[in-house]
HTML snippet that shows the backbone in 3Dmol.js (N, CA, C, O; Angstrom):
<script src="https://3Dmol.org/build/3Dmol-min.js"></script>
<div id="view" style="width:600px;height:400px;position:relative"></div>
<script>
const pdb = `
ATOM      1  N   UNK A   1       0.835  -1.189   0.000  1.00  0.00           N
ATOM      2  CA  UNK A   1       0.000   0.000   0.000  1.00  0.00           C
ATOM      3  C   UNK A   1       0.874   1.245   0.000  1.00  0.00           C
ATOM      4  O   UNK A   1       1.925   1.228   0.641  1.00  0.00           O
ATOM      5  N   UNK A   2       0.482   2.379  -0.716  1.00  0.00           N
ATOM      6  CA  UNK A   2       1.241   3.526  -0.932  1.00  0.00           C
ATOM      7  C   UNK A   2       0.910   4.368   0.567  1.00  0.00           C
ATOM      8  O   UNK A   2      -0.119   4.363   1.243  1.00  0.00           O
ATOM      9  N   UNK A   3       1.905   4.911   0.732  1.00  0.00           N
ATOM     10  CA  UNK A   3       1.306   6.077   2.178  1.00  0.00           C
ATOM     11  C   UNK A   3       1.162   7.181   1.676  1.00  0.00           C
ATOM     12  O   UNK A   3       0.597   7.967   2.436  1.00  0.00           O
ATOM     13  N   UNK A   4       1.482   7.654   0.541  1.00  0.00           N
ATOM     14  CA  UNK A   4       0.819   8.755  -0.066  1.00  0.00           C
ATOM     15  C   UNK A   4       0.026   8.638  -0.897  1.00  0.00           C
ATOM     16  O   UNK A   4      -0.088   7.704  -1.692  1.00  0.00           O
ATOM     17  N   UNK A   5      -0.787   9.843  -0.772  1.00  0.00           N
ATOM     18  CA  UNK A   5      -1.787   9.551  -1.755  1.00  0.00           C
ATOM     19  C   UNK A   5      -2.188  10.877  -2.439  1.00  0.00           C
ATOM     20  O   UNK A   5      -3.058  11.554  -1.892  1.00  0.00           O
ATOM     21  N   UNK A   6      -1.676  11.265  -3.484  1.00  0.00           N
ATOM     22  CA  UNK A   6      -2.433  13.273  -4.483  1.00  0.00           C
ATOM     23  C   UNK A   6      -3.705  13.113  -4.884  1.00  0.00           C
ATOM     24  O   UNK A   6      -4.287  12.199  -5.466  1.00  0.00           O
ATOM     25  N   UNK A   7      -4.174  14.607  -4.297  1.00  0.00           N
ATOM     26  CA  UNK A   7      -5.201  14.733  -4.110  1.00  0.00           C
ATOM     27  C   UNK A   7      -5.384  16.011  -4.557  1.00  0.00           C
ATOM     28  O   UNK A   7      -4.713  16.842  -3.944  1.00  0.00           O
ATOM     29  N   UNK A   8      -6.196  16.500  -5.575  1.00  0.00           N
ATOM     30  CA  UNK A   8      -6.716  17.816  -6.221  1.00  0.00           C
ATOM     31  C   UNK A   8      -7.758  18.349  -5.652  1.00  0.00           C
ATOM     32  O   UNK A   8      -8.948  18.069  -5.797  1.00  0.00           O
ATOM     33  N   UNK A   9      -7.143  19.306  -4.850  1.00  0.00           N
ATOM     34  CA  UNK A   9      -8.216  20.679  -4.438  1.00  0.00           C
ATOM     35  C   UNK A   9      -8.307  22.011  -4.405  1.00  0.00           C
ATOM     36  O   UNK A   9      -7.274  22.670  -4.525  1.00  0.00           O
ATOM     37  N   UNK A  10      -9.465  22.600  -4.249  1.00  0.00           N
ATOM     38  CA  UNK A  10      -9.693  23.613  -4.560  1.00  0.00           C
ATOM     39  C   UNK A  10      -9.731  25.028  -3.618  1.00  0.00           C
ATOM     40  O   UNK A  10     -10.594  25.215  -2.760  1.00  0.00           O
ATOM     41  N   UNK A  11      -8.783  25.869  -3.890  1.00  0.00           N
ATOM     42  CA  UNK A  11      -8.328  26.529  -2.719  1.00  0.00           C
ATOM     43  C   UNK A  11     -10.021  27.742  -2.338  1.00  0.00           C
ATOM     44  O   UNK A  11     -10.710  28.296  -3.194  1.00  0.00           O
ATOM     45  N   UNK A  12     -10.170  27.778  -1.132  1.00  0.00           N
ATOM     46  CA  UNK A  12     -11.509  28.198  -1.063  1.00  0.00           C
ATOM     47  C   UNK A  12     -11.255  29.790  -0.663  1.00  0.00           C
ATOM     48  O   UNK A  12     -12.086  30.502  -0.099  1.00  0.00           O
ATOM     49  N   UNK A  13      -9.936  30.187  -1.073  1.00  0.00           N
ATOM     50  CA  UNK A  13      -9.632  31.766  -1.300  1.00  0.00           C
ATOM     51  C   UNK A  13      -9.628  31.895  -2.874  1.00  0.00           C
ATOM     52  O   UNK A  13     -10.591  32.463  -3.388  1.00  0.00           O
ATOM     53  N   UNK A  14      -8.847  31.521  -3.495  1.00  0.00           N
ATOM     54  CA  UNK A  14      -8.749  31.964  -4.648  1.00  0.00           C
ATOM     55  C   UNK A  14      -9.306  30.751  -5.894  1.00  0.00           C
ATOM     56  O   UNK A  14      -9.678  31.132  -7.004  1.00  0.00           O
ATOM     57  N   UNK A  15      -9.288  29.485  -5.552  1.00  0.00           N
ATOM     58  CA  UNK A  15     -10.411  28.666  -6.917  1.00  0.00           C
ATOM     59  C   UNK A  15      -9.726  27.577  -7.650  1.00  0.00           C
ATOM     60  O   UNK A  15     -10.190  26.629  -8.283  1.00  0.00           O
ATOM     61  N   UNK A  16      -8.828  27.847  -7.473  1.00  0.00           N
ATOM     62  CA  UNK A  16      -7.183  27.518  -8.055  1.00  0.00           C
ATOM     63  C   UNK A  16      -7.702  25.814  -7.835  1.00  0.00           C
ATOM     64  O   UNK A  16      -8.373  25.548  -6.838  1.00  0.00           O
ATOM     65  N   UNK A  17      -7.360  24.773  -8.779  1.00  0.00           N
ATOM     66  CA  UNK A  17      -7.259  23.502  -8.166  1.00  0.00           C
ATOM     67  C   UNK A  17      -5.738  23.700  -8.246  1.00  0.00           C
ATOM     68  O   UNK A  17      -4.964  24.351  -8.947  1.00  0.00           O
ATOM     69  N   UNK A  18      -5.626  22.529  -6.831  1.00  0.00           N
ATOM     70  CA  UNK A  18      -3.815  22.546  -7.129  1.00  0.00           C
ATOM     71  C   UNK A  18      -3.606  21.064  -6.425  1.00  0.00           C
ATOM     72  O   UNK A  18      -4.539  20.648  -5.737  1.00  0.00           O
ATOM     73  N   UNK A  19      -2.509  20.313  -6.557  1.00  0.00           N
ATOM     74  CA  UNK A  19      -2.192  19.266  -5.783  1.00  0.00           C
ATOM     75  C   UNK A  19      -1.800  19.127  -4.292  1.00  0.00           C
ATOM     76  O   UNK A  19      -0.632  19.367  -3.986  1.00  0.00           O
ATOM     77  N   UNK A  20      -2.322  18.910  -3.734  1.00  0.00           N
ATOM     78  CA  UNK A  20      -1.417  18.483  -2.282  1.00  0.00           C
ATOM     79  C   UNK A  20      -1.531  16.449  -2.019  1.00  0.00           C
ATOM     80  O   UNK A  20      -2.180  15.439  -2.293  1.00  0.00           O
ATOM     81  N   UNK A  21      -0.239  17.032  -1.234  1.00  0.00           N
ATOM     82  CA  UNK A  21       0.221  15.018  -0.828  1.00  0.00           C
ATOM     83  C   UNK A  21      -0.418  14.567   0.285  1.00  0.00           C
ATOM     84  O   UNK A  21      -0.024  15.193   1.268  1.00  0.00           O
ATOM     85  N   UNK A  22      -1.526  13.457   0.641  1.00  0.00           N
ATOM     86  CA  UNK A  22      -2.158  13.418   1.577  1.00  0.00           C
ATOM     87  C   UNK A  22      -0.908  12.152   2.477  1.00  0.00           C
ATOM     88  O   UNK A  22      -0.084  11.598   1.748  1.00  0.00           O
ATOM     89  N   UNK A  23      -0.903  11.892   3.689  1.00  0.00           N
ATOM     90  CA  UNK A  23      -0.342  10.924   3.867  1.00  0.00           C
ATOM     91  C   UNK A  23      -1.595   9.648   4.811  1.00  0.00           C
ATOM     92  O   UNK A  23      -2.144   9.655   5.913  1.00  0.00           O
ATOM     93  N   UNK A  24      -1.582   9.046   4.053  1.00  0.00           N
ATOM     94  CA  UNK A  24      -2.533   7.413   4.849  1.00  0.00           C
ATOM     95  C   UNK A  24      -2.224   7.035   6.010  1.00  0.00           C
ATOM     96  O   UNK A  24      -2.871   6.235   6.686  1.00  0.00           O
ATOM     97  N   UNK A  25      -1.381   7.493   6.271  1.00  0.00           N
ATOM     98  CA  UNK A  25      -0.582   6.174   7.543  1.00  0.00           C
ATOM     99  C   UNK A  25      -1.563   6.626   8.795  1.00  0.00           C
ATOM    100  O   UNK A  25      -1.849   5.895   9.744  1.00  0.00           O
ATOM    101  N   UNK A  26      -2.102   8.232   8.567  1.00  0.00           N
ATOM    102  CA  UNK A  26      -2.854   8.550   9.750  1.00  0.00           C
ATOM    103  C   UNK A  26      -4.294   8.860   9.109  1.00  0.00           C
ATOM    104  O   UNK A  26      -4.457   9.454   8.043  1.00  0.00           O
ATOM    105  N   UNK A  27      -5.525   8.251  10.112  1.00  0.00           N
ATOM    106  CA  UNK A  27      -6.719   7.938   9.868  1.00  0.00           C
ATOM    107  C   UNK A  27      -7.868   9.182  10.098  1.00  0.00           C
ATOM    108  O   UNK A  27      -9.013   9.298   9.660  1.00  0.00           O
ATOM    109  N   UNK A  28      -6.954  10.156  11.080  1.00  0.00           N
ATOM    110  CA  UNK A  28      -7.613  11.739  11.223  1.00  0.00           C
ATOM    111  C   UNK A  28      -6.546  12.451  11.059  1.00  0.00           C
ATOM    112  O   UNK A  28      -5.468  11.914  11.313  1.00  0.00           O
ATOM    113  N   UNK A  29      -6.574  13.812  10.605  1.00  0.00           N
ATOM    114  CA  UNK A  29      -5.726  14.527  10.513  1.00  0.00           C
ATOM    115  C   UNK A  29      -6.086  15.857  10.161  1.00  0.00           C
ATOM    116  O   UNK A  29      -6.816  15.858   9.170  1.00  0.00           O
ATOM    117  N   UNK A  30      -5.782  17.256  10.718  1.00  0.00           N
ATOM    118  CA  UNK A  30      -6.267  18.395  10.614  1.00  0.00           C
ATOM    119  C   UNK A  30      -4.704  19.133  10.551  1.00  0.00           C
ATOM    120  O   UNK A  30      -3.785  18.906  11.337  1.00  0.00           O
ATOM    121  N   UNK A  31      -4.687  19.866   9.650  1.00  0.00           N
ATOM    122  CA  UNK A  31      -3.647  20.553   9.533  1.00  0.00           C
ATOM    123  C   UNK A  31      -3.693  22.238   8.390  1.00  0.00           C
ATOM    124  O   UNK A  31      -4.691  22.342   7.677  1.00  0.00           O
ATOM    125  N   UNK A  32      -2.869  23.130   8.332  1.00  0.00           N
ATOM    126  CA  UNK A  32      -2.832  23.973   7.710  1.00  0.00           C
ATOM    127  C   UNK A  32      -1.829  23.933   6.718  1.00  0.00           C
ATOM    128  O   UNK A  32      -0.870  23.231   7.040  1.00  0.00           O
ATOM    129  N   UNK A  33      -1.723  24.694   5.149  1.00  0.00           N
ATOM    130  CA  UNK A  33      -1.363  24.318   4.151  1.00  0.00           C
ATOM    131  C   UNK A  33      -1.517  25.340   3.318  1.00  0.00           C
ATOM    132  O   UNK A  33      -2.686  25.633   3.069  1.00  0.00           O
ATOM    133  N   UNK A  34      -0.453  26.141   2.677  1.00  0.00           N
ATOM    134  CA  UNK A  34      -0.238  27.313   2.263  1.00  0.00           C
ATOM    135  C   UNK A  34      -0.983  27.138   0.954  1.00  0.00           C
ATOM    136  O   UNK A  34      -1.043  25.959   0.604  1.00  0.00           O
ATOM    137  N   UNK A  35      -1.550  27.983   0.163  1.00  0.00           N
ATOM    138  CA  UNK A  35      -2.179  27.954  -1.064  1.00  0.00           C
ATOM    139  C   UNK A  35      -0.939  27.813  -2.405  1.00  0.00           C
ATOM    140  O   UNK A  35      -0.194  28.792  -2.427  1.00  0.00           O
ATOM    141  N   UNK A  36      -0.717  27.029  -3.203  1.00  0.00           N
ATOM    142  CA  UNK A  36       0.554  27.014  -3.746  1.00  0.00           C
ATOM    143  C   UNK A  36       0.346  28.084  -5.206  1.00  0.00           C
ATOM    144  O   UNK A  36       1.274  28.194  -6.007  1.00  0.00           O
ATOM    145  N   UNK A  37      -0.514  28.564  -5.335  1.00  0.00           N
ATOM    146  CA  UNK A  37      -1.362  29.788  -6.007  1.00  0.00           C
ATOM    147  C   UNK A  37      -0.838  30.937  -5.231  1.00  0.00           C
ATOM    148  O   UNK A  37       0.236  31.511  -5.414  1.00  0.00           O
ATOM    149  N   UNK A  38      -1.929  31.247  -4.152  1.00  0.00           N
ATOM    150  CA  UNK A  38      -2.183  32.780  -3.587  1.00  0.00           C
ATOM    151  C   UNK A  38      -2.001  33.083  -2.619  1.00  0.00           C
ATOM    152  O   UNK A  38      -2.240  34.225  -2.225  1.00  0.00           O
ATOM    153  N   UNK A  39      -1.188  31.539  -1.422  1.00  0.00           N
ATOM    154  CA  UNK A  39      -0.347  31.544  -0.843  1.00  0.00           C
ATOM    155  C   UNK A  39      -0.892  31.906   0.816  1.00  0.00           C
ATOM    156  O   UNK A  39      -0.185  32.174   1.787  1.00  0.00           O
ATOM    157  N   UNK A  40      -2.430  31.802   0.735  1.00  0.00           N
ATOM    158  CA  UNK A  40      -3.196  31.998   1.491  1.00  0.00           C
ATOM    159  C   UNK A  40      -3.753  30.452   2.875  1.00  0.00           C
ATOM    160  O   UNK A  40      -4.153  29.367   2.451  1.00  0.00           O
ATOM    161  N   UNK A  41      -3.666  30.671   3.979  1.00  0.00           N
ATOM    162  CA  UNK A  41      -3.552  29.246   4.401  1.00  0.00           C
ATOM    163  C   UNK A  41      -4.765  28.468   4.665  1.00  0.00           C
ATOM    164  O   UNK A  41      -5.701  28.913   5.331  1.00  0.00           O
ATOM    165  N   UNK A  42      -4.741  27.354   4.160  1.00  0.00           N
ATOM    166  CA  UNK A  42      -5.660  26.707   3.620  1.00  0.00           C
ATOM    167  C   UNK A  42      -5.913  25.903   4.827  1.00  0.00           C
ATOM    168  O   UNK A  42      -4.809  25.670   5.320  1.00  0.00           O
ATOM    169  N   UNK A  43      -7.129  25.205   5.754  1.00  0.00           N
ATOM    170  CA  UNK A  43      -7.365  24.529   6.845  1.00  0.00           C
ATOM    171  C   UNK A  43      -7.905  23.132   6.569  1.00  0.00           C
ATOM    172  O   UNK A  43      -9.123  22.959   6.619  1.00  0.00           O
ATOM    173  N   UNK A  44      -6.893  21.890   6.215  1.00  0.00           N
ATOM    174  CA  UNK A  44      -7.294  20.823   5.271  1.00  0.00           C
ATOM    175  C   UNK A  44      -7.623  20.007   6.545  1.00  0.00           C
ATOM    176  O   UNK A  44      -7.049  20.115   7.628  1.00  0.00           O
ATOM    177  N   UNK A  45      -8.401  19.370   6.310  1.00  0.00           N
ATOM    178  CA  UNK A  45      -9.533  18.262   7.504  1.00  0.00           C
ATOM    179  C   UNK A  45      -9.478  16.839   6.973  1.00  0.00           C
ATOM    180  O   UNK A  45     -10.486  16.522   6.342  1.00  0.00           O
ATOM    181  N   UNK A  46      -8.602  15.972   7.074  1.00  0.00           N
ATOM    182  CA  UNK A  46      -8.341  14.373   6.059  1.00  0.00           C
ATOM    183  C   UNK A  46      -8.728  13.666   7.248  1.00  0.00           C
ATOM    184  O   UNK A  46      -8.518  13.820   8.451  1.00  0.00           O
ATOM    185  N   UNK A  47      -9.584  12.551   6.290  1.00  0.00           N
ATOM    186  CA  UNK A  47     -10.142  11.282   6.954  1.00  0.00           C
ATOM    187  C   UNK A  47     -10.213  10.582   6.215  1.00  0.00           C
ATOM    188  O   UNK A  47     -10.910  10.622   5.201  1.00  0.00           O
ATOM    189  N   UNK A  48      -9.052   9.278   6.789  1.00  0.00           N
ATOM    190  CA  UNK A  48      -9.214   8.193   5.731  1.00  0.00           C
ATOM    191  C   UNK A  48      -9.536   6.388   6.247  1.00  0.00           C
ATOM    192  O   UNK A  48      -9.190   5.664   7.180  1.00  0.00           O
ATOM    193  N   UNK A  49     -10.283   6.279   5.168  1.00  0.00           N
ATOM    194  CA  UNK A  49     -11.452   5.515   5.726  1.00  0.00           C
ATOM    195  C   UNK A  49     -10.452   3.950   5.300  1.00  0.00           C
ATOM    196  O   UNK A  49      -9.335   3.935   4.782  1.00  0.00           O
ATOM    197  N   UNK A  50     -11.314   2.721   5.733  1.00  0.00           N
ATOM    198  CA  UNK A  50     -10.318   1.400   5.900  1.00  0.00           C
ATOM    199  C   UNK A  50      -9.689   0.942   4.811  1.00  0.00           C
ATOM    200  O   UNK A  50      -8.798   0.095   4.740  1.00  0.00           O
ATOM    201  N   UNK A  51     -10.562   1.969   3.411  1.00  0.00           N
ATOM    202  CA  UNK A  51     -10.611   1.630   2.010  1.00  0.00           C
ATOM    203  C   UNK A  51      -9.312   2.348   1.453  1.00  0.00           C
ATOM    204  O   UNK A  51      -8.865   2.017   0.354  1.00  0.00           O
ATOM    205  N   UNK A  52      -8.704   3.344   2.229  1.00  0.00           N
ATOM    206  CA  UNK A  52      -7.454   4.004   1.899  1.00  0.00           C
ATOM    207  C   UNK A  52      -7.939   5.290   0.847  1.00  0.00           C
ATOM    208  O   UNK A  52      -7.037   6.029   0.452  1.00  0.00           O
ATOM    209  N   UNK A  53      -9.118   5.519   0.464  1.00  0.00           N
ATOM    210  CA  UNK A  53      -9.134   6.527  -0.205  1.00  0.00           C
ATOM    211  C   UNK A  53      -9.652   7.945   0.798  1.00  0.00           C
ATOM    212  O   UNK A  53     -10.720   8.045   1.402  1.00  0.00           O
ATOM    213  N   UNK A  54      -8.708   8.791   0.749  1.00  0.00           N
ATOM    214  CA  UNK A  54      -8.701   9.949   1.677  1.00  0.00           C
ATOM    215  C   UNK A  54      -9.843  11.069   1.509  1.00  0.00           C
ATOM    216  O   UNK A  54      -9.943  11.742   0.483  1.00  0.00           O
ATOM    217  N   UNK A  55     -10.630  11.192   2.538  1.00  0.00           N
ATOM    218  CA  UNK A  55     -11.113  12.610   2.070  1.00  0.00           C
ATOM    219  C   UNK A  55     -11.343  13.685   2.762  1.00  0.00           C
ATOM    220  O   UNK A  55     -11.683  13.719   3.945  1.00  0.00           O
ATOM    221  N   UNK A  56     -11.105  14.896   1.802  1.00  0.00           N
ATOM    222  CA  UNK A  56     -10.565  15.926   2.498  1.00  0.00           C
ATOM    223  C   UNK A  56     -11.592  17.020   2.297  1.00  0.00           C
ATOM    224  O   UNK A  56     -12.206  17.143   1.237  1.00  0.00           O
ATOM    225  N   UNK A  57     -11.766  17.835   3.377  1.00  0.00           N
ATOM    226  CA  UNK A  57     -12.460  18.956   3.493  1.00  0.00           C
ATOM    227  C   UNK A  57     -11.709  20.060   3.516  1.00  0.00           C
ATOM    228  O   UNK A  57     -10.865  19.856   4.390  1.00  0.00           O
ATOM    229  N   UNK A  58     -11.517  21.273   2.976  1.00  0.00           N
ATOM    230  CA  UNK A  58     -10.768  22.157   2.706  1.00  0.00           C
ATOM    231  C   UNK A  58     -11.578  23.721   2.739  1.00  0.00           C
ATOM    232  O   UNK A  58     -12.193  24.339   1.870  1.00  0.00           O
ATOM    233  N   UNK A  59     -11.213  24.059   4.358  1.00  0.00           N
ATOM    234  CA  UNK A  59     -11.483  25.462   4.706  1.00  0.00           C
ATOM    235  C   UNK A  59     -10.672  26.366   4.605  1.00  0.00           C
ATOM    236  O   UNK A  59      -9.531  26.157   4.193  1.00  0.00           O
ATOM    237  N   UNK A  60     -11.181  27.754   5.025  1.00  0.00           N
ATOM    238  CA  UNK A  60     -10.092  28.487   5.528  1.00  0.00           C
ATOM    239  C   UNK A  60     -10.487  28.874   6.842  1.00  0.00           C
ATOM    240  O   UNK A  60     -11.504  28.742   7.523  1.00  0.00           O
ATOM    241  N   UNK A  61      -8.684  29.707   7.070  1.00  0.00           N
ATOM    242  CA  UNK A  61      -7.982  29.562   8.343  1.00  0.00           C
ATOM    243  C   UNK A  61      -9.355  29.955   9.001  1.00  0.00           C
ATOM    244  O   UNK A  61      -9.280  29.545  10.159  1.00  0.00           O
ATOM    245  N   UNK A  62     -10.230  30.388   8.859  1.00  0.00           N
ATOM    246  CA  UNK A  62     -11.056  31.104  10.023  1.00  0.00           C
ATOM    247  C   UNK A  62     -12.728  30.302  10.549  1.00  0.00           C
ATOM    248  O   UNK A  62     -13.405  30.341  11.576  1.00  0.00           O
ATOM    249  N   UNK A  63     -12.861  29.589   9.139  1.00  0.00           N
ATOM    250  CA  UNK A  63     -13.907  28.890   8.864  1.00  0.00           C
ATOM    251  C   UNK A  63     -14.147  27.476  10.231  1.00  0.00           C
ATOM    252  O   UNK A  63     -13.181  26.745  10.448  1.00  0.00           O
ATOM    253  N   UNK A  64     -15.134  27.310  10.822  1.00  0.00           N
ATOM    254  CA  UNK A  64     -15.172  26.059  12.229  1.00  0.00           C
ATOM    255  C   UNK A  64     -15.791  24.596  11.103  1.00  0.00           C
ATOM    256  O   UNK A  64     -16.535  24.449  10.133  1.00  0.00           O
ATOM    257  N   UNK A  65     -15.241  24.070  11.665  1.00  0.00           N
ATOM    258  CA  UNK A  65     -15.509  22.610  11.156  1.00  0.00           C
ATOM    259  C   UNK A  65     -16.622  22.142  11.697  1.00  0.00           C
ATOM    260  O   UNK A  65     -17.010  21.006  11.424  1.00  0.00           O
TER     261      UNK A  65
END
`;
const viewer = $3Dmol.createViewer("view");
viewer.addModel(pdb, "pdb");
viewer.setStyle({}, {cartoon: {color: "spectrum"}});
viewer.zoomTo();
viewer.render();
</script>
């Protein structure tokens, strides 16, 4: 099984799809992530389920989950 996994999203400042590297090995994960566009920080929310395909919710910095 790969521990990474790319994943195309959409920055919810500026629209931009862009790539980021998710990593599997962890099953919750909340972290922040610069816009590789507009450089704006992005609040990515990954949950990956037993099936290994990750999914991600993608706020910004200010936005509550």
């Amino acid at each position: 099984m790969h521990l990474l996994q790319e994943k195309r999203i959409g920055c919810p400042y500026c629209g931009e799809l862009i790539g980021i590297l998710i990593d599997l090995s962890e099953p919750e994960q909340e972290y922040v992530e610069d816009c590789s566009v507009c450089c704006q920080p992005m609040r990515l929310v990954v949950t990956v389920p037993a099936d290994g395909e990750a999914d991600v919710q993608v706020l910004t910095a200010d936005d509550s989950f």
